[in-house]
C-alpha atoms as one frame of an Amber mdcrd trajectory, in Angstrom:
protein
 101.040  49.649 157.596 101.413  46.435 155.555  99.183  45.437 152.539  96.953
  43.200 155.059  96.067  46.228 157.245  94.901  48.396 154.571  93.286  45.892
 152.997  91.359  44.959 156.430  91.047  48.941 157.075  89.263  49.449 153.240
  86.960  46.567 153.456  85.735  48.327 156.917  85.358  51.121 155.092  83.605
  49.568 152.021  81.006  47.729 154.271  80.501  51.036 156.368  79.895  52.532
 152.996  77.590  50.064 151.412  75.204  50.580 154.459  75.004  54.401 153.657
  74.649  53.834 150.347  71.544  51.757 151.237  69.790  53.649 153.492  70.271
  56.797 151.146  68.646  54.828 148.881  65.998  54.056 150.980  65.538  57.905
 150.964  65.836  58.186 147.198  62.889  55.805 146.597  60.607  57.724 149.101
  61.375  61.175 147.228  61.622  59.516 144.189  64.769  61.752 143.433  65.737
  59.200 140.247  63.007  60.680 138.319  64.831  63.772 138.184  67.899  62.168
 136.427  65.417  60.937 133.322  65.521  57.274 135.283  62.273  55.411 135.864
  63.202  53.708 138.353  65.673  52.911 141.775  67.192  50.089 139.561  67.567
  52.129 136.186  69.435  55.175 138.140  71.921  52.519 140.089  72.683  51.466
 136.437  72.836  54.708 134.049  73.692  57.123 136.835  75.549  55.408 139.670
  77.379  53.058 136.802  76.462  49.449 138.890  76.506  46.530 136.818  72.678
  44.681 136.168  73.828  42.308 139.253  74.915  44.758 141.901  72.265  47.307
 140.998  69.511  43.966 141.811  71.195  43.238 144.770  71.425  46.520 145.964
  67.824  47.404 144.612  66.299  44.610 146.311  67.809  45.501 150.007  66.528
  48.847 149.592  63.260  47.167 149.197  63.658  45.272 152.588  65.038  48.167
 154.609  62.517  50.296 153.279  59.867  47.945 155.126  61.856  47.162 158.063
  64.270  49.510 159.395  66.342  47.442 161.567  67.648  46.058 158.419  70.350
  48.543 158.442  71.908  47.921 162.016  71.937  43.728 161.091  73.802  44.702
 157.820  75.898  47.086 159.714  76.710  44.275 162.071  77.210  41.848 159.564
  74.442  39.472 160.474  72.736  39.939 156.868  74.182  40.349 153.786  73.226
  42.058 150.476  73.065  38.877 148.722  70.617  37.258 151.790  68.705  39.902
 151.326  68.382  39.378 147.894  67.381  35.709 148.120  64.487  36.232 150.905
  63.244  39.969 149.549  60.302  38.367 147.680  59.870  35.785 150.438  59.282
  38.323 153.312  56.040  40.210 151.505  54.432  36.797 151.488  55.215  35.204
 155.018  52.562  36.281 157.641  55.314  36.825 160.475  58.354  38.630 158.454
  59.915  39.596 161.362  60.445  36.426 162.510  61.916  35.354 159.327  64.386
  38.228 159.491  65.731  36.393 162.543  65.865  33.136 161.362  68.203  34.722
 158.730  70.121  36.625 160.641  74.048  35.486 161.009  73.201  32.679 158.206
  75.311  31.692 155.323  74.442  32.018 152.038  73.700  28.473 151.720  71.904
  27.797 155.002  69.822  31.291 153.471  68.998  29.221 150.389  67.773  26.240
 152.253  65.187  28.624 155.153  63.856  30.467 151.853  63.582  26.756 149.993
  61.825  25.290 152.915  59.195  28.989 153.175  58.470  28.431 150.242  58.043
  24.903 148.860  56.000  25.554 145.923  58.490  26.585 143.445  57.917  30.240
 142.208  56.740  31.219 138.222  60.668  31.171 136.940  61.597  34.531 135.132
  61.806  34.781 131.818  65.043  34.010 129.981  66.234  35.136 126.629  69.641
  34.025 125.316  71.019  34.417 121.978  71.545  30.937 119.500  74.395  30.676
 117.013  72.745  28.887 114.436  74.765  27.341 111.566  73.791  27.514 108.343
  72.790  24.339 106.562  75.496  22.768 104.771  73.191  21.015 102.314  74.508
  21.744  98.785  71.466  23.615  97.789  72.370  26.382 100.234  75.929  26.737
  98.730  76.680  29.451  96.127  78.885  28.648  92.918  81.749  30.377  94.914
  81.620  27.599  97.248  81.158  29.600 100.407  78.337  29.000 102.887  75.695
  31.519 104.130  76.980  33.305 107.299  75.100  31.955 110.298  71.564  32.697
 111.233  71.468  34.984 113.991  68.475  33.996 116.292  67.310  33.927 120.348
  66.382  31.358 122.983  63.531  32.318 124.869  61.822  30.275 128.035  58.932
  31.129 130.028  56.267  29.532 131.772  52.621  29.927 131.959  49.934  28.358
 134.293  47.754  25.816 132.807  44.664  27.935 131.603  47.048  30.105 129.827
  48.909  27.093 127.946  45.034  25.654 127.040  44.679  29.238 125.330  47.964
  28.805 123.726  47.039  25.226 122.232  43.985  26.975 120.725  45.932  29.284
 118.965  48.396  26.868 117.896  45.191  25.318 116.606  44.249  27.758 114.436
  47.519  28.864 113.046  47.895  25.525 111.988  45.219  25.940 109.272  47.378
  28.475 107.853  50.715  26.474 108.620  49.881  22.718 109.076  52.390  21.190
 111.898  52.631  24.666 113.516  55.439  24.546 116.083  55.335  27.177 119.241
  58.061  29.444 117.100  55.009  29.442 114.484  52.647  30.245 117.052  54.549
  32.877 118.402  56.005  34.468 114.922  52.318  34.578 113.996  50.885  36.153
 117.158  53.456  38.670 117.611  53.400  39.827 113.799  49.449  40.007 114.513
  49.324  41.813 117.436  51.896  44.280 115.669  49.376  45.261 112.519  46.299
  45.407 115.707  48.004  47.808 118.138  51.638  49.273 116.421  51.318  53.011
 115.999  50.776  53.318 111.942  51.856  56.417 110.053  48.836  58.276 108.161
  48.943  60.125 104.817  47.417  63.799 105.173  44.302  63.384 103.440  43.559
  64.250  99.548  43.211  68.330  98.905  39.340  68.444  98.009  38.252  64.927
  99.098  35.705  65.286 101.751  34.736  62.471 104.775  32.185  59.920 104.980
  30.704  62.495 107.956  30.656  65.657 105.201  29.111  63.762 102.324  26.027
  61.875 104.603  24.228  64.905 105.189  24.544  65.948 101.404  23.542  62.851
  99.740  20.726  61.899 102.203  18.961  65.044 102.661  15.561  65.026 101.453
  13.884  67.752  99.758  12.056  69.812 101.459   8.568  71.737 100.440   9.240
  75.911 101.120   6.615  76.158 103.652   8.759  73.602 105.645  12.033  75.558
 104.980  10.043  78.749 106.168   9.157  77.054 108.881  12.336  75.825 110.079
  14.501  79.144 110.145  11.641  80.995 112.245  11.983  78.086 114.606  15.789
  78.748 114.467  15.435  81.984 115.047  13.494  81.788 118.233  15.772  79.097
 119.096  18.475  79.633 121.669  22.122  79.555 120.031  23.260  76.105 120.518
  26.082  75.585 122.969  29.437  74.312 122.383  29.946  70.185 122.745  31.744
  69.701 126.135  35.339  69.038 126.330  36.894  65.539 125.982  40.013  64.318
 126.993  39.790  61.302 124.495  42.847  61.131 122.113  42.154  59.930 118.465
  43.571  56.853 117.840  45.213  58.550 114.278  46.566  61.138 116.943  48.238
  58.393 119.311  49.649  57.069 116.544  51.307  60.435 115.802  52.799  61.470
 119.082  53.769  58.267 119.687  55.766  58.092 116.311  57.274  60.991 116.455
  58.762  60.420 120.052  60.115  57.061 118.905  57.891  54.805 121.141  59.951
  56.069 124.679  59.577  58.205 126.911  60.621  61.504 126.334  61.204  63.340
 129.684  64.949  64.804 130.022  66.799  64.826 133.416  68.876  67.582 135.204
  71.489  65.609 132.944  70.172  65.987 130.247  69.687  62.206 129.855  66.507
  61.335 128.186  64.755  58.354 130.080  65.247  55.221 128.158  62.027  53.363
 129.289  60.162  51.756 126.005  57.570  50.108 128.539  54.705  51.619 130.081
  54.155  54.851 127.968  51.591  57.072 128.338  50.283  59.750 126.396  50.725
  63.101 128.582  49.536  66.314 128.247  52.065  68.976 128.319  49.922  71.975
 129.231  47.248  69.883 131.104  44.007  68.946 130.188  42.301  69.927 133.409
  43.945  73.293 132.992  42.947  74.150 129.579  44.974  71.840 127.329  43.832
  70.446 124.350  44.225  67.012 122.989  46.316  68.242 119.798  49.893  66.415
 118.865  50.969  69.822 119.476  50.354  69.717 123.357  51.225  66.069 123.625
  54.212  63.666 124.544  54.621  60.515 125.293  56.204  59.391 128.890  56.532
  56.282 130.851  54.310  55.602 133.581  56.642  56.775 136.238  57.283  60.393
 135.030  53.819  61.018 133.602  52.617  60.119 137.787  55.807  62.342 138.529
  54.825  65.588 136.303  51.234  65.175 137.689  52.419  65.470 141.229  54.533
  68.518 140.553  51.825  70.229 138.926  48.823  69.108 141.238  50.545  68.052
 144.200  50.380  65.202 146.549  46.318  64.991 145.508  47.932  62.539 142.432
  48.585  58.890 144.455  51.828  56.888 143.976  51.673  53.676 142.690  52.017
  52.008 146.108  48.558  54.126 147.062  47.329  52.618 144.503  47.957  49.094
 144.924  47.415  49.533 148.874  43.764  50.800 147.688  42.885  48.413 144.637
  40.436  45.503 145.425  41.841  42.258 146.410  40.167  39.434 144.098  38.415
  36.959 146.519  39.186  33.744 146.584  37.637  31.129 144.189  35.845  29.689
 147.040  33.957  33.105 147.534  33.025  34.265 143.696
């Protein structure tokens, strides 16, 4: 067998392959077997367990997607008349065509450029770009004021490049804020706008460490009822405890599954703002978005609302603990959004 022949007989195999691997992952995302391997999600798992780079783990991530919805997916990538990378391009485009199916065969046994153009031409109204974030090199000044007696120059600022986009109502919002921080910083630029919001929003909603309070210092609740209660004649106080003793004991407050804010603050502190469930392999998940505050012995069943009996967890596992505790009663997220109200059109409100 020459090099040509092998070559021909392992790309065979490779493709052959890559369609298993798909529709296994098809089955993965329906028994949401990644959340077993502390991964929140199809894409995470392709990256920290199956070792895919970002790109291929998309790629591969978004033809689950489309084979998930329509099953013949796998016999046109099996025959070669789709690719992953088509199915890439048009996986957003087919949930928001009205005939998908007949999109599919438009695609089918298309290029990747003639794939660009059919998705270009669906959809003419450019879609909200994603978000990029690249780092800057930023030299340091070179004016002589920034130079030390030694001569040398300050090493170079390190700093990011960030673009987004944001529809026009949001943008009017923006220009009032910009408005107001520039009472505080006259000329503010969107970096100022955006230094100022995020270090806000940080002292509002950041979980803040408390000091224990002082031994002997009692709460605003203890001291009320000692420095406002009036005096009272001794008829009255005779009075009151026969009433309390006729009185039926009175019964406990009923349970709340409310979590102090001081208590929040705690759990999610001491679990380092992730989530902190920990996979057959003993990988902890790595998701910082999303958390939740979980009870570990749960509240329905008894638990109480102590730091003690509380973790934090990302969306994901927290639904995925509930369901192996209470079953299929807890929805997925796709039950969810299938049974959320759609907003009605402008035209209609």
């Amino acid at each position: 067998m020459n090099i040509v022949t092998k070559l021909r007989s392992l790309r065979a195999r490779e493709h052959a392959c890559t369609v298993e691997i798909i529709a296994a992952l098809v089955d993965c995302q329906r028994e949401r077997s990644y959340l077993e391997y502390g991964c929140s999600s199809i894409f995470d798992f392709l990256v920290q367990e199956l070792k895919y780079s970002n790109a291929a783990a998309s790629r591969r991530n978004k033809a689950m997607k489309v084979a998930a919805r329509f099953p013949q997916v796998l016999e046109m990538l099996r025959d070669h008349l789709v690719s992953l990378s088509t199915l890439a391009q048009a996986e957003g485009l087919l949930g928001e065509v009205s005939n998908p199916e007949q999109l599919l065969d438009r695609l089918s046994g298309k290029s990747a450029r003639q794939v660009e153009k059919i998705v270009a031409h669906q959809r003419p109204v450019p879609r909200k770009p994603r978000e990029s974030v690249r780092p800057v090199a930023v030299k340091a000044p070179l004016d002589p004021l920034f130079v030390v007696s030694t001569g040398s120059v300050s090493p170079a600022e390190s700093r990011v490049s960030l673009r987004t986009t944001l529809c026009e109502s949001d943008f009017e919002e923006f220009e009032r804020v910009r408005s107001i921080v520039s009472r505080k910083r006259p000329g503010a630029t969107v970096e100022d706008v955006l230094v100022e919001m995020t270090r806000f929003y940080l002292k509002q909603k950041a979980p803040k460490k408390r000091g224990a309070p002082k031994e002997g210092s009692a709460t605003k609740a203890e001291k009320a009822p000692a420095e406002k209660a009036p005096v009272k004649r001794a008829s009255a106080d005779v009075a009151a405890t026969n009433d309390a003793a006729t009185k039926k004991p009175a019964t406990n407050r009923p349970r709340s599954r409310h979590i102090p804010r001081p208590i929040r603050d705690e759990v999610m502190l001491r679990d380092g703002q992730q989530c902190t469930f920990v996979g057959h392999n003993a990988r902890r998940c790595n998701s910082t978005h999303n958390l939740q505050i979980d009870h570990i012995k749960p509240w329905a069943l008894g638990g109480k609302s102590e730091a003690a009996n509380l973790r934090v967890l990302c969306a994901a596992h927290n639904r995925h603990q509930a369901r192996k505790t209470f079953g299929n009663r807890v929805p997925t997220s796709e039950q969810r959004s299938a049974n959320s109200p759609k907003p009605l059109p402008k035209s209609e409100q």
